[in-house]
N, C-alpha and C positions, 0 to 999 in steps of 0.2 A: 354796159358790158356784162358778159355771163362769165364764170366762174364756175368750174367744177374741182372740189376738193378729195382726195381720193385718200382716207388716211390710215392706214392701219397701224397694229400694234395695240399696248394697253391704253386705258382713260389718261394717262400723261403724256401719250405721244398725239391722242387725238386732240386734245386739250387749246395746245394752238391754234391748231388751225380751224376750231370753232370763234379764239379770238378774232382771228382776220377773216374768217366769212362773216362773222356778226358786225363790224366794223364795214364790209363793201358793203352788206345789206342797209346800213344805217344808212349809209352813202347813195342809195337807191340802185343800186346793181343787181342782178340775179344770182342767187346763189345755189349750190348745192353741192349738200356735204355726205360723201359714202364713208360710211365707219363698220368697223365689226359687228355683227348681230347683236353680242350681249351689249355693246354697247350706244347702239343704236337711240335705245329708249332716252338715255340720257342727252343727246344730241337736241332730240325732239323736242325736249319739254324745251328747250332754246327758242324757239320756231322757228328754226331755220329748215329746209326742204332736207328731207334726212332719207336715204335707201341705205339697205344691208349692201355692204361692201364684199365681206368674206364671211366665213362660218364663227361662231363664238372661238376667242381664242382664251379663255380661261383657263380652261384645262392644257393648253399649250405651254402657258407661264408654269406648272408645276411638272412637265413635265421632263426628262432626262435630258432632253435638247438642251434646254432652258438651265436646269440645276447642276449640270455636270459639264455638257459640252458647252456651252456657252463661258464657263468660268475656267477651260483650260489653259496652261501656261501657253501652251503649241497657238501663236498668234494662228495659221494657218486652220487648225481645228476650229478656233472661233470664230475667224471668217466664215468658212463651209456653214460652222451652227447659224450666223446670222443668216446665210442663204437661204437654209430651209425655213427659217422664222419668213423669211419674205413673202416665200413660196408658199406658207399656209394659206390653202384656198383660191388656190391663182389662177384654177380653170375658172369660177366663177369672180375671180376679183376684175381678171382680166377681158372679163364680158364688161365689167360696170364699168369701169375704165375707159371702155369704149365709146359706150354709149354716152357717160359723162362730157369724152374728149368731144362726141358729134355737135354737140349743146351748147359746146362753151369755146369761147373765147382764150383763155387759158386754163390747163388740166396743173392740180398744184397736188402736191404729196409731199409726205411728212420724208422721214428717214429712212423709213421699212419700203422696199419694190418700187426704190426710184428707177433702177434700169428697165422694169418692165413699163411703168409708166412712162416714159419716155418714149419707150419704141411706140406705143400706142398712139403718143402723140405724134409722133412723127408718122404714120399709120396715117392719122387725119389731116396731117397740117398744121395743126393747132400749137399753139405757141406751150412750153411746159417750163415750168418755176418749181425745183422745191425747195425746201422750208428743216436746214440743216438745225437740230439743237444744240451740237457738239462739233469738234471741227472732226470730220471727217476724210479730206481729202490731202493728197501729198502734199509736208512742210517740211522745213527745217526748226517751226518755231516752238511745241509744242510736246512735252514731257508728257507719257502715256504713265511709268510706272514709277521712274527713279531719275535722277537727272544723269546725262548724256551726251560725249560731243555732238554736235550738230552733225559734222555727217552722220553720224551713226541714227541720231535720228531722223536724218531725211532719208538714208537707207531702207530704214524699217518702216516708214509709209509708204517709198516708196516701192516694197516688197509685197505690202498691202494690199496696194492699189493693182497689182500685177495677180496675186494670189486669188483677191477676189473678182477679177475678171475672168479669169481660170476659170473658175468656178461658176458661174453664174452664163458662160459661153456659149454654152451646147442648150442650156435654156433658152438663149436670148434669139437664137439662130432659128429655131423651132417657133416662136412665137412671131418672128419676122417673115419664116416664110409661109405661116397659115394666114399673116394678114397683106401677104403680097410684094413687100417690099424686101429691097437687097439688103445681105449681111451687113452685122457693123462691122468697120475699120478698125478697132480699139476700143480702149475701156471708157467706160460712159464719162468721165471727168476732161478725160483730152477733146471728145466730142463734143461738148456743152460748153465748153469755152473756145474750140474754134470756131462754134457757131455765133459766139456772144451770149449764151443762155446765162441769165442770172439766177446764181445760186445763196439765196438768202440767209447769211449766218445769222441764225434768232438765239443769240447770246452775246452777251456785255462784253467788248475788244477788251477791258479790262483787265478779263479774267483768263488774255492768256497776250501777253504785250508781244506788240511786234509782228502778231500773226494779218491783221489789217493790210499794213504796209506791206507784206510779203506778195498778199493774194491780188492785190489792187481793187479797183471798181467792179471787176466782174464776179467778185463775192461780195455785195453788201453787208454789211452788219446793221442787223437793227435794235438788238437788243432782247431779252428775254420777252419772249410773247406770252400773253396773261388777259383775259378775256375781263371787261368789266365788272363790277362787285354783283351787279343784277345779273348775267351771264351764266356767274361762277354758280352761284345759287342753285339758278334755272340748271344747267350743268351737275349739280352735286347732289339735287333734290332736297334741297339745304331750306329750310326757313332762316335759317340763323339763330334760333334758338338755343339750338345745341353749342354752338361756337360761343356764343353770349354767356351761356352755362360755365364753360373752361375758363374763357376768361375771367370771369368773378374770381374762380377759385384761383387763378395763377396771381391776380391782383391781392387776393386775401393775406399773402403775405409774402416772404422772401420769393425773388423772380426764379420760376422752374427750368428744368432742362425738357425740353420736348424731344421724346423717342418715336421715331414713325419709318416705317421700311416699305410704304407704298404699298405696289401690288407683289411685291417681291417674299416668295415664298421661307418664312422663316421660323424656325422650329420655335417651338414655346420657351424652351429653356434657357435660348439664346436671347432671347428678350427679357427673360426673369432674370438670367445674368446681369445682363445689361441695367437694370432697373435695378439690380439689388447692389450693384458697382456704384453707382449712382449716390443712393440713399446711403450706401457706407463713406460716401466723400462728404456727408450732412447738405446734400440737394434734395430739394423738390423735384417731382417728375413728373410728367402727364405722360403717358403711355399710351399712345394711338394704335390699339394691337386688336383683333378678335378674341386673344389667349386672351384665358384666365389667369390673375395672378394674385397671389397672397395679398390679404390685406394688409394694408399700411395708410396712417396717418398724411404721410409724404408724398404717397403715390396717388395718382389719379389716374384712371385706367378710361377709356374712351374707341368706343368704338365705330360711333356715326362719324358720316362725313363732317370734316371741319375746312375752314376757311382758315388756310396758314400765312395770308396776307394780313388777316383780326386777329388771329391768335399771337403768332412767334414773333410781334417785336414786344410783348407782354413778359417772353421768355429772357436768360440769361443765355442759352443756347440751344445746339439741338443736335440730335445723335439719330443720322439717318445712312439711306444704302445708297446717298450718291447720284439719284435720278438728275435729269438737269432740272425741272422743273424747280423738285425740290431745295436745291442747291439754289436755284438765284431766289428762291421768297425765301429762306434764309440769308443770303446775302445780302437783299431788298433789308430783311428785317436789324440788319446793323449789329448781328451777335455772331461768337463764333461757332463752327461746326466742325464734328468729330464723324467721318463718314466712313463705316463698317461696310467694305464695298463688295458686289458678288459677282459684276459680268460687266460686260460692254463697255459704255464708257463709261461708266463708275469709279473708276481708278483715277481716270482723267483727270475727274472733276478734286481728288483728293490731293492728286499733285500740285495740279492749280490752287487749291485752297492752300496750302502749304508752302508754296512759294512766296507769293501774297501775306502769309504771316498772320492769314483769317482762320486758320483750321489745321486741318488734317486727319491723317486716316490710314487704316490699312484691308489686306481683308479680314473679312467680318470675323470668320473663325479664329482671326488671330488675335481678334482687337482683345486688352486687357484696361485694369482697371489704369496703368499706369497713363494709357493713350488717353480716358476720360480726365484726366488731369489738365489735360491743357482747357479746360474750360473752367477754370478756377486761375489762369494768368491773365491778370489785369492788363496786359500789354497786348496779349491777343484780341483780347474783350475791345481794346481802343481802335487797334486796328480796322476791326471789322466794323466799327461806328462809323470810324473815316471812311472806306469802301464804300458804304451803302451811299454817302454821301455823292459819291461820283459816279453810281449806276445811272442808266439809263431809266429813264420812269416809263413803266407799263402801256400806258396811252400813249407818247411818243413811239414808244418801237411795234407798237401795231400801226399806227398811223405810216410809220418809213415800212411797212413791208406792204401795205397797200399800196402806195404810190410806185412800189418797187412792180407788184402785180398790175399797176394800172397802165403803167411805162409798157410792160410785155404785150398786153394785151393792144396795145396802139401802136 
């Protein structure tokens, strides 16, 4: 079977779906994976069949879209923002797309321009899968900010779900009638399930109950997707030396808090807060940051890439922005999390943690030292041991999203 992966966004959104290509390829399948230019290179050293996707979105992540519209209270504002995040580069994304969908068997995409990718496939024929890391589509089941009657929050997805088809319409229209085919009906979620298209949820049913049962079989869950330990490597441009390094010192004595905010743009002082909150509770910290920050005995400051599946079950917890990624290899690693959130589904994943009795969080600017607290209660610390214990393992939930891709493709 051929397989063309289409994935945009930052390294945690491509991240995935280099899992499950590396996984069909093991399986002797053809694969090939388009990613963002700057992230391309990374793809490569994988060996898997790698093209520029879209243009470097680097400089995207820091800019006003991203820092301001993207974290506004106005739900409506941060749909439109996610729009245009989709939309970066989509004359040239939606060439590769094409040509990916000509090749393959099934066209798979991450979260970012599954409407475009869709029409594309459907453009071809070709059967299309994407690869949800949050729930994204209309529930009743599923706390965004604060908890909620249930209508109120089936109302508010399903406002969503209406806002951003709004939005993304007059796009989708235009790119339907340059490749020949008639308008859509409605918004991409009613269309994907009246066809039967399977929509992959790659996060733990765990971590938000009931939502399984609500969707039925035509959202699988597989569980957090997480590319092999030689992958992550090839991936991160990692020997492991550096990660070997952290660990000694986190092992050297009382277990640290790990601080890390991804690719998420965050001021220096915010981070030096955050670290000096910390070391005033009498914690150790490892510091995953570029900033510079005062020395300290306590602190350890780290800037290369690390492997947070060897590192963070070394830790006692970890103070991050909420990515999913990040969120299940902390969850994976059995401690709890305190997440200083800034846009999308960031908030989400802090309710979820919070309900569950593993974490919590708010946003970042507001976090204080009182929030870092809860990772000094022994009872949260237990909980999150128990969780980890009934995660889904890494290898399992790539293995069910292959079969899930292998099913589409037959």
């Amino acid at each position: 079977m051929r397989f063309g992966f289409a994935m945009h966004g930052s390294r945690g959104d491509v991240q995935p779906g280099v899992a499950v290509a590396r996984a069909l390829a093991d399986r002797g399948h053809e694969v090939t994976v388009a990613a963002p230019e700057d992230i391309v290179p990374a793809v490569s050293r994988t060996g898997l069949p790698t093209r520029v996707l879209c243009p470097d979105n680097s400089e995207l992540l820091k800019s006003p879209l991203v820092k301001e519209r993207l974290k506004s209270k106005n739900p409506s504002t941060r749909l439109k923002a996610l729009a245009e995040i989709s939309a970066f580069g989509a004359e040239t994304s939606e060439q590769v797309m094409g040509e990916l969908a000509q090749g393959a068997d099934v066209l798979v995409t991450g979260l970012l321009a599954q409407e475009r990718a869709a029409t594309v496939a459907e453009s071809t024929g070709t059967a299309f899968v994407p690869l949800h890391y949050c729930p994204i589509r209309s529930n009743e089941s599923v706390e965004i900010f604060r908890p909620m009657p249930t209508w109120t929050r089936r109302a508010m997805w399903a406002l969503g779900d209406q806002v951003n088809w709004l939005t993304v319409r007059g796009r989708d229209r235009d790119l339907r009638r340059r490749l020949g085919i008639a308008p859509a009906t409605g918004p991409l979620p009613r269309r994907l399930r009246a066809a039967g298209t399977p929509e992959v949820q790659a996060y733990d049913p765990l971590m938000f109950p009931g939502l399984r049962e609500e969707w039925g079989p035509s959202r699988p869950f597989t569980g957090a997707l997480l590319p092999d330990e030689a992958t992550r490597r090839q991936y991160n441009d990692d020997d492991g030396q550096a990660t070997a390094g952290v660990v000694t010192w986190a092992d050297s004595d009382r277990p640290p808090v790990y601080v890390g905010f991804g690719s998420m743009p965050v001021e220096p002082e915010r981070i030096e807060g955050i670290v000096g909150s910390l070391t005033g509770l009498g914690l150790r910290v490892i510091a995953h940051t570029e900033h510079e920050l005062p020395p300290a005995d306590a602190v350890l400051r780290v800037s290369a890439p690390i492997d947070h599946e060897t590192l963070l079950p070394h830790c006692r917890g970890a103070v991050h922005h909420g990515g999913a990624g990040t969120t299940a290899a902390v969850a994976r690693a059995g401690v709890p999390a305190v997440i200083g959130w800034l846009s999308a589904d960031q908030p989400m994943w802090a309710a979820a943690l919070r309900r569950l009795g593993v974490g919590g969080g708010r946003r970042l600017r507001k976090l204080d030292e009182d929030d870092l607290t809860l990772l000094l209660d022994d009872e949260v610390a237990d909980s999150a041991a128990r969780l980890a214990e009934r995660l889904t393992p890494p290898a399992s939930a790539v293995a069910g999203a292959c079969d899930v891709l292998l099913a589409a493709a037959s």
